[in-house]
C-alpha positions in Angstrom: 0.0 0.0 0.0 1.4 3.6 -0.8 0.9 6.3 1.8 1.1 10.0 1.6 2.6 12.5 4.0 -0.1 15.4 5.0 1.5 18.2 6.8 -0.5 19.0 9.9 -0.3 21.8 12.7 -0.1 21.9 16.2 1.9 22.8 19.6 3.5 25.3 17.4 5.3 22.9 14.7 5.0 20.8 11.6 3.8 17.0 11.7 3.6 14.8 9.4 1.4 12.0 9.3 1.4 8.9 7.2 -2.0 7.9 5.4 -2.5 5.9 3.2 -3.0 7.1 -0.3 -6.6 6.0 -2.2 -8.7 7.8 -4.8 -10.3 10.2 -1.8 -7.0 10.9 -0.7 -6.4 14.4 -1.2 -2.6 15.8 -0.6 -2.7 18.7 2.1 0.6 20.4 1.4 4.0 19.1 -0.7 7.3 19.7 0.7 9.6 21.5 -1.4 13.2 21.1 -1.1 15.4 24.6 -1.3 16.2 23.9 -5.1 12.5 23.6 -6.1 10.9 26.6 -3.9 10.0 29.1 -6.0 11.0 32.8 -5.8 7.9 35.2 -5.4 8.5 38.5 -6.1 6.6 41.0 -3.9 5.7 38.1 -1.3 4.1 41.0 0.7 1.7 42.0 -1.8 -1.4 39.5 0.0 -0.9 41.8 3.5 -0.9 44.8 2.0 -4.2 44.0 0.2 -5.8 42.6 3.1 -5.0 46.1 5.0 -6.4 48.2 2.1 -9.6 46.0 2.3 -9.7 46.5 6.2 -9.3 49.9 5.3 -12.0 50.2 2.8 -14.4 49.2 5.1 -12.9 51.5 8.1 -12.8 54.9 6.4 -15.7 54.8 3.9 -18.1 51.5 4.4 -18.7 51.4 8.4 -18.7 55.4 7.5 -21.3 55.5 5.6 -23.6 52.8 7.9 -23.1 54.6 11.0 -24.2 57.8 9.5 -27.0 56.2 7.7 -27.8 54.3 11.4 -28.1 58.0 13.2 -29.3 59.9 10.1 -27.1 62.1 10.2 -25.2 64.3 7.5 -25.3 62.1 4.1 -26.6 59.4 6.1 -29.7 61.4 6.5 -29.9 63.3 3.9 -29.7 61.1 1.3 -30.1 57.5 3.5 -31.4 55.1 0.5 -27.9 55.7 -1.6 -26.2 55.7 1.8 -27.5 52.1 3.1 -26.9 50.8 -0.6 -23.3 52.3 -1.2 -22.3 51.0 2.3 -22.9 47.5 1.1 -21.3 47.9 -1.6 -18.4 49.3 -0.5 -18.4 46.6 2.1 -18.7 43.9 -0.1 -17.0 44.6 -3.0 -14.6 47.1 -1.6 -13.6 45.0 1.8 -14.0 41.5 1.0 -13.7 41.0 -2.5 -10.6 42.6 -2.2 -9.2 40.9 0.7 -10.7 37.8 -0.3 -9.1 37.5 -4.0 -5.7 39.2 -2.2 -5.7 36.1 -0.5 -6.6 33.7 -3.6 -4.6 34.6 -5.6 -1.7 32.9 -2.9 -3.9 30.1 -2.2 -4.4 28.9 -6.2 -1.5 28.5 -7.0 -0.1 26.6 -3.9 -3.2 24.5 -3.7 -2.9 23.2 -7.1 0.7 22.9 -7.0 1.3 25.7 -9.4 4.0 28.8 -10.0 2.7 31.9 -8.1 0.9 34.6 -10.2 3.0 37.4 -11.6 3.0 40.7 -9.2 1.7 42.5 -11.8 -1.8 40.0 -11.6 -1.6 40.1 -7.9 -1.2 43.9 -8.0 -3.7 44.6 -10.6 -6.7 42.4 -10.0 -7.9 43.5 -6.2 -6.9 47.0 -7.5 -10.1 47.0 -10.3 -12.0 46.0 -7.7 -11.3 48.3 -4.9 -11.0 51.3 -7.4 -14.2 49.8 -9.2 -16.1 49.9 -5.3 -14.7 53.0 -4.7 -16.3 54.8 -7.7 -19.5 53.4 -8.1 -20.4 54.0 -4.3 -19.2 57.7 -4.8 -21.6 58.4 -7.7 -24.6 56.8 -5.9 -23.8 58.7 -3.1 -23.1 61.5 -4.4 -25.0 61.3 -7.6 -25.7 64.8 -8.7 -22.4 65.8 -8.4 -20.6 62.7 -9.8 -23.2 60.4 -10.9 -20.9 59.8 -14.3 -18.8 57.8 -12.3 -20.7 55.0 -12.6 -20.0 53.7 -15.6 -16.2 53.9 -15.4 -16.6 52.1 -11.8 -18.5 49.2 -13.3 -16.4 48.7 -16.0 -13.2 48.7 -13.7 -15.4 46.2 -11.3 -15.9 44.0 -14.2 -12.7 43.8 -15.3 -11.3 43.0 -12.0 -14.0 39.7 -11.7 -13.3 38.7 -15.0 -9.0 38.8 -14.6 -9.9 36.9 -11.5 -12.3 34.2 -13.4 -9.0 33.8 -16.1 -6.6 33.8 -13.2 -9.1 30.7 -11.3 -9.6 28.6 -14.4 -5.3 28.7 -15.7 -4.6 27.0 -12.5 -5.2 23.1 -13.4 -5.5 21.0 -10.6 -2.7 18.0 -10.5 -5.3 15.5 -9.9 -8.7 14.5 -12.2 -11.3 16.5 -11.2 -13.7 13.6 -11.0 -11.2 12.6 -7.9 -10.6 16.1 -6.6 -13.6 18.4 -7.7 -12.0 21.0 -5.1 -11.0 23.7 -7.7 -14.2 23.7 -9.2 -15.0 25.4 -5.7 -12.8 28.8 -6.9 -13.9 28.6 -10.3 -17.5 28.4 -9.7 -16.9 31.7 -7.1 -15.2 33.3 -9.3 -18.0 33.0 -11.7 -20.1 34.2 -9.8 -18.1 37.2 -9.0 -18.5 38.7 -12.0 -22.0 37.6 -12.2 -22.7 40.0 -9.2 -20.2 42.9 -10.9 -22.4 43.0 -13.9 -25.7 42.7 -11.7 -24.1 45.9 -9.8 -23.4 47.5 -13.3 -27.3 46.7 -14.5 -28.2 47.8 -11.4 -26.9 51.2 -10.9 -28.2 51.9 -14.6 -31.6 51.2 -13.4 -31.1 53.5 -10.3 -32.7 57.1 -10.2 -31.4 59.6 -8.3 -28.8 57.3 -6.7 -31.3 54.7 -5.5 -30.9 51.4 -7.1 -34.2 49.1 -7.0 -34.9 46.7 -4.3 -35.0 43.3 -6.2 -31.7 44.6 -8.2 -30.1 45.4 -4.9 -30.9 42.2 -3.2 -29.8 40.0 -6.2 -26.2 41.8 -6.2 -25.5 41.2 -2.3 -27.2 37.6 -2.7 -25.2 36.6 -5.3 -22.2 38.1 -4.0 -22.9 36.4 -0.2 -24.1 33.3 -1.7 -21.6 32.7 -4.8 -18.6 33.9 -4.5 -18.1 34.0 -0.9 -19.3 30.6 0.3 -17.6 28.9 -2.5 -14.6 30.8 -2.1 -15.0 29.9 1.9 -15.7 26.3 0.9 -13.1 25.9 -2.2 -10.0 27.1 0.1 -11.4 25.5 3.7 -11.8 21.9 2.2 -8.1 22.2 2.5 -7.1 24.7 4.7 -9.0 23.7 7.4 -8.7 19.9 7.0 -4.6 20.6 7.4 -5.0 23.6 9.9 -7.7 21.9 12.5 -7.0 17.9 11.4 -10.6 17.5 10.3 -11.4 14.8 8.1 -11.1 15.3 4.3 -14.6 14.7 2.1 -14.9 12.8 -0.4 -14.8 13.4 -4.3 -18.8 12.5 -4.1 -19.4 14.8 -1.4 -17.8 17.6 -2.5 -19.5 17.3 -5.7 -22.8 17.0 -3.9 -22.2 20.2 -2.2 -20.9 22.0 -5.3 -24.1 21.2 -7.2 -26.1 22.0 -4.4 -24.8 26.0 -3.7 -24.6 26.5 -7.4 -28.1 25.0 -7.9 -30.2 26.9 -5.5 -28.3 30.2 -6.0 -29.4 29.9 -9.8 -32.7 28.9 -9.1 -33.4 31.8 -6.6 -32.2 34.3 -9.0 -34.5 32.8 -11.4 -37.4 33.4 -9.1 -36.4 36.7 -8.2 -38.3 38.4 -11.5 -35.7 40.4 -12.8 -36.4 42.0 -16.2 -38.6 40.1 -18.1 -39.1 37.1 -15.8 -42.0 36.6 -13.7 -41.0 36.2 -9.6 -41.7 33.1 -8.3 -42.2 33.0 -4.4 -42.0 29.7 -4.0 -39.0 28.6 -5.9 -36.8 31.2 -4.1 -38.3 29.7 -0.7 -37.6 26.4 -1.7 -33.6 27.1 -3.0 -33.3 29.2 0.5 -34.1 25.8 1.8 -31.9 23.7 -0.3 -29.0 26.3 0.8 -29.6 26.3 4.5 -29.9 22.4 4.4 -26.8 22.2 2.6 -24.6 24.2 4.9 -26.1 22.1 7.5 -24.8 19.0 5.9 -21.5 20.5 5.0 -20.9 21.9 8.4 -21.3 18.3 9.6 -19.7 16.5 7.0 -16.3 18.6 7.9 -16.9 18.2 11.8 -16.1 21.8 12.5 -18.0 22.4 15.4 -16.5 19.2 17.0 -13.1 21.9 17.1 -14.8 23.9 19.9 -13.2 23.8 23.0 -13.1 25.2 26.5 -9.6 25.2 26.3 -7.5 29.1 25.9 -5.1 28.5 23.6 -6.5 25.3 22.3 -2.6 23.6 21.6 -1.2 26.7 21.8 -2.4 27.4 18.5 -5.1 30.4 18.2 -6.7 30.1 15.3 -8.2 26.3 16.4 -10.5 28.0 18.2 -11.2 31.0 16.3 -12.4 29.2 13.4 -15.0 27.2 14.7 -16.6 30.2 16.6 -16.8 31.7 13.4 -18.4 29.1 12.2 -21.3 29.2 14.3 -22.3 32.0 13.3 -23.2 30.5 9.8 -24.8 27.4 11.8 -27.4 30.3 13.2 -27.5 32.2 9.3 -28.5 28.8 8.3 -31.0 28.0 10.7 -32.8 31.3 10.7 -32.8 31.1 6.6 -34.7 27.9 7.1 -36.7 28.8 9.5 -38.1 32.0 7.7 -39.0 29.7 4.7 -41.1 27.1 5.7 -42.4 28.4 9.4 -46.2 30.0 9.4 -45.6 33.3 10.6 -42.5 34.1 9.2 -42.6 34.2 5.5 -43.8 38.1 5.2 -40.5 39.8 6.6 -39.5 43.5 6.6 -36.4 44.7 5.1 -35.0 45.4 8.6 -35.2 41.5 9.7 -34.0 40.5 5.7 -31.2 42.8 6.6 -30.7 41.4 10.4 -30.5 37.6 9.0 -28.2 38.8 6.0 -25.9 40.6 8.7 -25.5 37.2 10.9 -24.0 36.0 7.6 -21.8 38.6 6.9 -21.1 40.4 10.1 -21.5 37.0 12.2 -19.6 34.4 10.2 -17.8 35.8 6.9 -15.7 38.5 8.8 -14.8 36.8 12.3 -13.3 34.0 9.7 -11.7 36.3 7.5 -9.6 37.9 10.6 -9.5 34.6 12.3 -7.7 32.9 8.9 -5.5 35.6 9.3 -4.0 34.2 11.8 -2.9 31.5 9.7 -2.2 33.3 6.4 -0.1 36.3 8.2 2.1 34.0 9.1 2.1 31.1 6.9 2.4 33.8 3.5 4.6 36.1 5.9 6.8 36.0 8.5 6.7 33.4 10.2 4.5 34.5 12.7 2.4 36.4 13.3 3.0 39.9 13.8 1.0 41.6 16.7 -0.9 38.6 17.5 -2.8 40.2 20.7 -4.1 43.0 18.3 -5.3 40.7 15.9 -6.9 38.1 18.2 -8.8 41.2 19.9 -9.9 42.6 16.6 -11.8 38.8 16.0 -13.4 39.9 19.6 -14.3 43.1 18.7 -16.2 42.1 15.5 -18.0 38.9 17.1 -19.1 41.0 19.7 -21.0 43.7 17.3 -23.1 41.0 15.2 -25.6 40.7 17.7 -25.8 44.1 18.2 -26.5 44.7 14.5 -28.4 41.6 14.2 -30.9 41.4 17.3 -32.5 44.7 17.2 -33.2 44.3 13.3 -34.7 41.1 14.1 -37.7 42.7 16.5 -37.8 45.6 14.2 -36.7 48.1 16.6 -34.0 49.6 13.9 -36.6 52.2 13.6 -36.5 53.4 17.1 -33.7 55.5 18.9 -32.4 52.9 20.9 -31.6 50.6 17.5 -30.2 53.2 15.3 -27.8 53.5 18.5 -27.2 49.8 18.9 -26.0 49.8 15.1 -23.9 52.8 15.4 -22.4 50.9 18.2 -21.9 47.9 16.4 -20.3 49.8 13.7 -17.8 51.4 16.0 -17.1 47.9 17.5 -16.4 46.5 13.8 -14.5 49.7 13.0 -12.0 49.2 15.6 -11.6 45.6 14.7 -10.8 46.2 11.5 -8.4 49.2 12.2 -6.7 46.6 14.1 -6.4 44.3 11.1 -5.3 46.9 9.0 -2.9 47.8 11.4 -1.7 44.2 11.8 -1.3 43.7 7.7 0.3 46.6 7.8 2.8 45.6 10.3 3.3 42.4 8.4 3.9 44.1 4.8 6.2 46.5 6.4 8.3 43.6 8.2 8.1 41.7 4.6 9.6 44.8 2.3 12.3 45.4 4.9 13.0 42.6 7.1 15.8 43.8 9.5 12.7 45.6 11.0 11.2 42.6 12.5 
C-alpha cells in the first residue's frame, strides 16, 4: 500500500502524518526542497491588500452605515444611496478585495502551481477596490458625480473577470472527478462577475442614486451566496482539514455540495423576477431551503464544530479555536434562513429582519473567519508569525461582539427606534475598531516583509 505525508499543525510545529494514499485521498501540502521553492517577487503583496480592504471598510463602508444608522449628515440626507453604497463598499470594496488578495496565494499553492506574476496580484484586487470606490461615490453622491458610474462598473468588471482567467489557468494535479476542489474557486469566481455585472445593471436602473430593491438584493445575494461561500468552501476543504486535522470529504461529497450551492443560488435568482421574468415565491423559498440544508450538511460532513473547546489556547495554537466560533455563526444564518422559509408566521418579513438575517452571515460568520484565517495566512504567506498577535486576536473579539448588536435589534424591528439606530452605530464602532486593528496588523506584516531587519 502507498501512503502520503499530509502536513498538519499543532503545539506550534509541523507534523507529518502517514496515510495511506486511495482515490479520496487528497494531498494537504507538498514539501519543497530549497532547489524547487520558488522565488515570489513582492511576497508582501497579499498583506498589503488585506489592509487596504480593512481599510475600505474602516474609512468609507462602516462610515457610511453609521451615519445612515443616526441619520445624520449624508446618512440622513440622502439615506437610501447611503445604506446601498455602504454595502457595496463593504462587499466589494472590503471582502472581495481581501478575499481574492488572498486567492490569488492560495491557487496556485493548492494546485501545485507557479505563483501569479505581481503584476496580476497587483492589478486584480486594485479593479476591484477602485471599481467599489467609484461606483459608491456616484450613488452617493449622484448629482455631483453620478458619471462615475459607468467607469466604476467597468473597472469592477474587469477586475472579476482577470480573477475568473486567473481561477480557471490554475489546473488542478489530480482529475477533477477525484478532486472536484478547484471547481470550488472557479465556480466563485464565476459568480463574482455575475454580481459585478448585476451591480453594473443595477446602478443603470437607479434614479437619483437609488438602485431598485429586487436589483439590490440579487447583487448582495449573489455576492454572499456565490462567490463568498464557495470561495469559503473551495479554500477551507483544505485549509482547514490541514489547519484543525478535520477529516477530508470525499470526491462525491464535495461534488454534492458543489451542485447543491450553485443549484439553488441559480434557481433563486431565477425566481427573483428580474427584467422580463415573472417572480416566483416559491421557488426562491424552496432554493433558501436547499442552501440552508446544505450548509447544515457541510458543516457536519467537515466536523467543524467538533473543534470547539473550552480550552485558551486550544494547543497553543489560536486560530483552532477561532475558526470554529466563526463558524457558528453561519450554523445560526443557516438555521434562521430555514426557519423563515417554511415556518407560518414568518414568511412576510421586513427589510430590517432580511437585513438582520443577512448581517449574521456577513457580520456574524464571513468576517470573524476572514480575521481569524488571518491568523494562519499572516504567518504562513509572511513571516513566520504572526505579527501583533494580541491585536489581531482582539480585533476577532471586537467584531463577534458587534453581530448581535447589529443583528438582534433588526430582528424585533426596533431599527426604527432610537435605541436601535444607537445599537447599530455601536456595532459599527465595535467592527471599526476591529478592523483598524487588522489593518494595522497587515500593515505591520507588509512592512516587516519589504524590509526585514525591522522585525
Amino acid at each position: 500500500m502507498t501512503y502520503v505525508a499530509v502536513r498538519r499543525w499543532g503545539e506550534g510545529e509541523a507534523r507529518r502524518v502517514a496515510r495511506p494514499l486511495t482515490e479520496q485521498s487528497i494531498p494537504l501540502a507538498v514539501r519543497l526542497t530549497p532547489r524547487e521553492a520558488p522565488v515570489i517577487r513582492a511576497r508582501w503583496l497579499f498583506a498589503m491588500w488585506m489592509a487596504v480592504g480593512a481599510l475600505v471598510a474602516v474609512l468609507a463602508g462602516l462610515v457610511l452605515g453609521i451615519l445612515a444608522a443616526l441619520e445624520t449628515s449624508i446618512g440622513g440626507e440622502r439615506w437610501t444611496p447611503s445604506v446601498q453604497a455602504h454595502g457595496r463598499l463593504q462587499l466589494f470594496g472590503f471582502v472581495a478585495t481581501f478575499v481574492v488578495a488572498l486567492a490569488m496565494e492560495f491557487i496556485p499553492r493548492l494546485n501545485q502551481r507557479p505563483m501569479f506574476p505581481a503584476r496580476v496580484r497587483v492589478a486584480v484586487p486594485a479593479m476591484l477596490g477602485s471599481g467599489a470606490l467609484l461606483l459608491s461615490a456616484a450613488q452617493v453622491f449622484e448629482p455631483e458625480v453620478g458619471f462615475l458610474a459607468l467607469p466604476g462598473g467597468v473597472v469592477l468588471g474587469a477586475g472579476a473577470v482577470a480573477f475568473v482567467a486567473a481561477a480557471t489557468r490554475a489546473r488542478g494535479p489530480r482529475p477533477l472527478r477525484l478532486d472536484p476542489q478547484p471547481l470550488f474557486i472557479q465556480a466563485a469566481a464565476g459568480w463574482l462577475a455575475v454580481a459585478a455585472a448585476l451591480s453594473l445593471w443595477a446602478m443603470a436602473k437607479s434614479e437619483a442614486g437609488v438602485v431598485p430593491l429586487e436589483h439590490s438584493r440579487a447583487v448582495v445575494e449573489v455576492f454572499l451566496r456565490g462567490f463568498v461561500m464557495l470561495a469559503i468552501m473551495g479554500v477551507g476543504l483544505r485549509a482547514f482539514v490541514g489547519h484543525l486535522g478535520l477529516e477530508p470529504l470525499s470526491s462525491r461529497r464535495q461534488l454534492v455540495v458543489l451542485v447543491a450551492l450553485n443549484g439553488s443560488l441559480a434557481a433563486w435568482l431565477l425566481a427573483q423576477g428580474l427584467g422580463p421574468l415573472p417572480e416566483a415565491e416559491l421557488l426562491w423559498r424552496a432554493a433558501d431551503v436547499v442552501l440552508a440544508g446544505t450548509l447544515l450538511m457541510f458543516t457536519v460532513w467537515l466536523g467543524m464544530l467538533r473543534r470547539l473547546t473550552p480550552r485558551w489556547p486550544p494547543k497553543g495554537v489560536r486560530y483552532e479555536l477561532l475558526i470554529p466560533v466563526a463558524w457558528t455563526g453561519l450554523v445560526v444564518y443557516a438555521v434562521m434562513l430555514m426557519a423563515a422559509a417554511v415556518v407560518p408566521g414568518l414568511d412576510d418579513l421586513s427589510l430590517y429582519q432580511e437585513g438582520g438575517i443577512r448581517h449574521v452571515y456577513l457580520l456574524g460568520f464571513v468576517v470573524p473567519l476572514m480575521v481569524a484565517m488571518a491568523h494562519v495566512v499572516l504567518a504562513r504567506f509572511g513571516t513566520g508569525r504572526v505579527e501583533w498577535e494580541n491585536a489581531l486576536t482582539t480585533a476577532f473579539v471586537l467584531v463577534w461582539l458587534a453581530w448581535p448588536l447589529r443583528v438582534v435589534p433588526a430582528l424585533f424591528d426596533q431599527a426604527s427606534l432610537d435605541a436601535g439606530r444607537w445599537l447599530f452605530a455601536l456595532a459599527g464602532v465595535l467592527a471599526m475598531a476591529g478592523l483598524g486593528l487588522v489593518a494595522a496588523v497587515c500593515l505591520r506584516t507588509a512592512l516587516v516583509m519589504v524590509r526585514p531587519g525591522r522585525a
